[in-house]
C-alpha positions in Angstrom: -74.6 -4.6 -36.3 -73.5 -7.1 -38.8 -75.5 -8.3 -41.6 -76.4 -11.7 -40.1 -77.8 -10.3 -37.3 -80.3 -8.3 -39.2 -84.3 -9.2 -38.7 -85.6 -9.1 -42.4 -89.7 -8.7 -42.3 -90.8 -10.0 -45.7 -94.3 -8.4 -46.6 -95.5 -11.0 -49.6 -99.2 -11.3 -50.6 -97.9 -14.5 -53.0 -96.3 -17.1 -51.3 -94.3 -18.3 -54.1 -92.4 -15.2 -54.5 -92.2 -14.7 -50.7 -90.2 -18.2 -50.7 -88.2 -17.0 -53.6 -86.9 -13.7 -51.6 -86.8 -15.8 -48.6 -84.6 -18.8 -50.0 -82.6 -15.8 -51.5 -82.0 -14.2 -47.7 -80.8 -17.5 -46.2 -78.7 -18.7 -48.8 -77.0 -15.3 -48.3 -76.9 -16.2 -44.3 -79.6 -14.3 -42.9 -81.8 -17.1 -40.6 -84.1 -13.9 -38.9 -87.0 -13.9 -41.2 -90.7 -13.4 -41.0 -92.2 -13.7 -43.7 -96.2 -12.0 -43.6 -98.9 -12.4 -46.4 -100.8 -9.4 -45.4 -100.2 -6.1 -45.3 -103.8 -5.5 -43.3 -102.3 -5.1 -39.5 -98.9 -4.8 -40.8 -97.9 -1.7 -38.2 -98.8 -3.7 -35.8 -96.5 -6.8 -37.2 -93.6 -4.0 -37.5 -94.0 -3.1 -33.5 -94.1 -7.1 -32.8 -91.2 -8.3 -35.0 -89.0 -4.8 -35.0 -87.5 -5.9 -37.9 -84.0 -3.8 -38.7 -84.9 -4.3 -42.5 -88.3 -4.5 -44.4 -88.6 -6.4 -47.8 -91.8 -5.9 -49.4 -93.0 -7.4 -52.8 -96.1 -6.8 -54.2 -96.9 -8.2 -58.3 -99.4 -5.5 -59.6 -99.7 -2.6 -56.7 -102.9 -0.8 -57.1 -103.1 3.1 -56.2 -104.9 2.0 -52.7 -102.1 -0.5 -51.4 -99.1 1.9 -52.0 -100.6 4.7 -50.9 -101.3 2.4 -47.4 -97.7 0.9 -47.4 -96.2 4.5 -48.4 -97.8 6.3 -45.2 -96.3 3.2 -43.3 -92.8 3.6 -45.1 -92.8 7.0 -43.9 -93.5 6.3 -40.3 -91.3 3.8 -39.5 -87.7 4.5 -39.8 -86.1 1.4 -41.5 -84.9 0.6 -44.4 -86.8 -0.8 -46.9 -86.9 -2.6 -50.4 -89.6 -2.6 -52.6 -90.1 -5.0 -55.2 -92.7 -4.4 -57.8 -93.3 -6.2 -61.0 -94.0 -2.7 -62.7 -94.3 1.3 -62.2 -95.1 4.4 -63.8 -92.7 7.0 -62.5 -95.1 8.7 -60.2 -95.2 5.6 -58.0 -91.5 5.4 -58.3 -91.2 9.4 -57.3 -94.0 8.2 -53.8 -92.1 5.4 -52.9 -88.7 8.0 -52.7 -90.8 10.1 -50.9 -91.7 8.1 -48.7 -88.6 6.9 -47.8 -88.1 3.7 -49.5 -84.3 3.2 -50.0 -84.5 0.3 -52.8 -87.3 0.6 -55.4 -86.7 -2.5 -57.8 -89.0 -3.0 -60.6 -89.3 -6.5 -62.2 -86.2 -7.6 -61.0 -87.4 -10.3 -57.9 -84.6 -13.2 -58.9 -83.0 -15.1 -55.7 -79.8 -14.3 -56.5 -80.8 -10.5 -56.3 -82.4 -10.3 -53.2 -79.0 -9.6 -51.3 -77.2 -7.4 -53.2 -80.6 -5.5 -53.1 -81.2 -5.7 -49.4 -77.7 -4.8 -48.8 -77.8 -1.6 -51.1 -80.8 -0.8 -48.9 -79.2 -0.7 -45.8 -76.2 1.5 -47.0 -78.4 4.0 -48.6 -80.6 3.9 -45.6 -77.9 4.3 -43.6 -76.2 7.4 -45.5 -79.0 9.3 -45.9 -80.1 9.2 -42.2 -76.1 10.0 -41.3 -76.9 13.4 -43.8 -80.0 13.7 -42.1 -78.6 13.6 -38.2 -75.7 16.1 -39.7 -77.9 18.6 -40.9 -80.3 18.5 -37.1 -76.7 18.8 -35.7 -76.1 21.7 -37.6 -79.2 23.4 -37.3 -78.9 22.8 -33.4 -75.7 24.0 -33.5 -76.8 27.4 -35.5 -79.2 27.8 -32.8 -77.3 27.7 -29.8 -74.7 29.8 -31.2 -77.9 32.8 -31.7 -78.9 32.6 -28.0 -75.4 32.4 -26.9 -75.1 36.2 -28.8 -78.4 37.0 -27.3 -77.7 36.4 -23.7 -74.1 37.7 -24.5 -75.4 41.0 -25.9 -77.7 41.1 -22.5 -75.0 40.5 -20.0 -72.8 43.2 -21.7 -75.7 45.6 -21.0 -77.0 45.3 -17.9 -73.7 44.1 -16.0 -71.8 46.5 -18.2 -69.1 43.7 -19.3 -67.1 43.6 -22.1 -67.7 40.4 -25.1 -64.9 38.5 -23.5 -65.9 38.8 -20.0 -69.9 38.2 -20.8 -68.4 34.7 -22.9 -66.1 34.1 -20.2 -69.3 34.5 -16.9 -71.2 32.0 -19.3 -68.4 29.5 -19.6 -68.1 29.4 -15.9 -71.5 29.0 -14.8 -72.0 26.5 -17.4 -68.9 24.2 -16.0 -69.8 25.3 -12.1 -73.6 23.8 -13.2 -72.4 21.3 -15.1 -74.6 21.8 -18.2 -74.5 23.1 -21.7 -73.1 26.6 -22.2 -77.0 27.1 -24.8 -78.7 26.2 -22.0 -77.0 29.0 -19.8 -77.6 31.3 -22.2 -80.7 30.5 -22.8 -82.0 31.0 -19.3 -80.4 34.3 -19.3 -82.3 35.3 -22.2 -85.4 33.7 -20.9 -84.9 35.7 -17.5 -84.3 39.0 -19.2 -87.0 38.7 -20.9 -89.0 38.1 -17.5 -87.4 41.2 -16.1 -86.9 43.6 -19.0 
């Protein structure tokens, strides 16, 4: 996905600033926007416009209002830049938590809004790559446990050696066509049926 294909969704309660960070995205090329003035109904927005990024700028945030756009942050998997025009660090610590990859306070100038955006998307973009590693090795850990389990039960009650036990699952798995986990898995399920 290039950059200029990118749907930006602008969330700006004042429209001045909202036609600052707009002007600032198409200058820089970006001609998808939508810009909304609300953040009442913005999920709903989000499912409507599926933006691929989410600028959101708000002057003085009150405790209420983050808290709403934090448990949104979190639920929609996007990256997104927050502008505020100032923070105390618990804010700052929320809006990490809740996922927001660009936190900028008192810094909404045109001429930062893509270098900004564009940080967003890379750090976005690395930390879900980390985070699709780690479920990929987690999944991985997993399989490799059952395939010892349902090894350990072939051995016993067919009497094989490791090798052979490894080499019946490999089989079956290529003859079924499927994953050599899920083999072993309904090996372990069975035995436990039948043990």
């Amino acid at each position: 996905m290039s950059h200029f294909d990118l749907a930006i969704l602008v969330i700006d309660e004042n429209a001045v600033r909202a036609a600052i960070i707009e002007d600032g995205l198409r200058e820089a090329g970006h001609s998808h926007v939508t810009v909304v003035h609300t953040v009442n109904g913005i999920a709903r927005v989000i499912e409507a416009t599926r933006p691929d990024v989410i600028i959101i700028d708000i002057e003085n945030p009150n405790r209420d209002m983050m808290e709403h756009l934090f448990q949104l942050t979190r639920s929609v998997s996007r990256p997104i830049a927050m502008f505020v025009d100032r923070s105390d660090s618990a804010s700052i610590e929320a809006a990490v938590e809740a996922g927001v990859s660009a936190y900028i306070v008192d810094g909404l100038k045109k001429e930062r809004v893509k270098p900004i955006l564009d940080m967003a998307v890379i750090r976005f973009n690395a930390f879900s790559r980390l985070q699709r590693e780690l479920e990929e090795a987690k999944s991985a850990l997993e399989d490799r446990k059952v395939i010892e389990r349902a090894k350990g039960i072939l051995m016993k009650l067919r009497n094989l050696s490791e090798e052979e036990a490894y080499a019946l699952m490999r089989q079956t798995a290529m003859n079924e066509k499927k994953k050599m986990a899920d083999i072993a898995q309904s090996v372990v399920t069975a035995a436990g049926l039948l043990m």
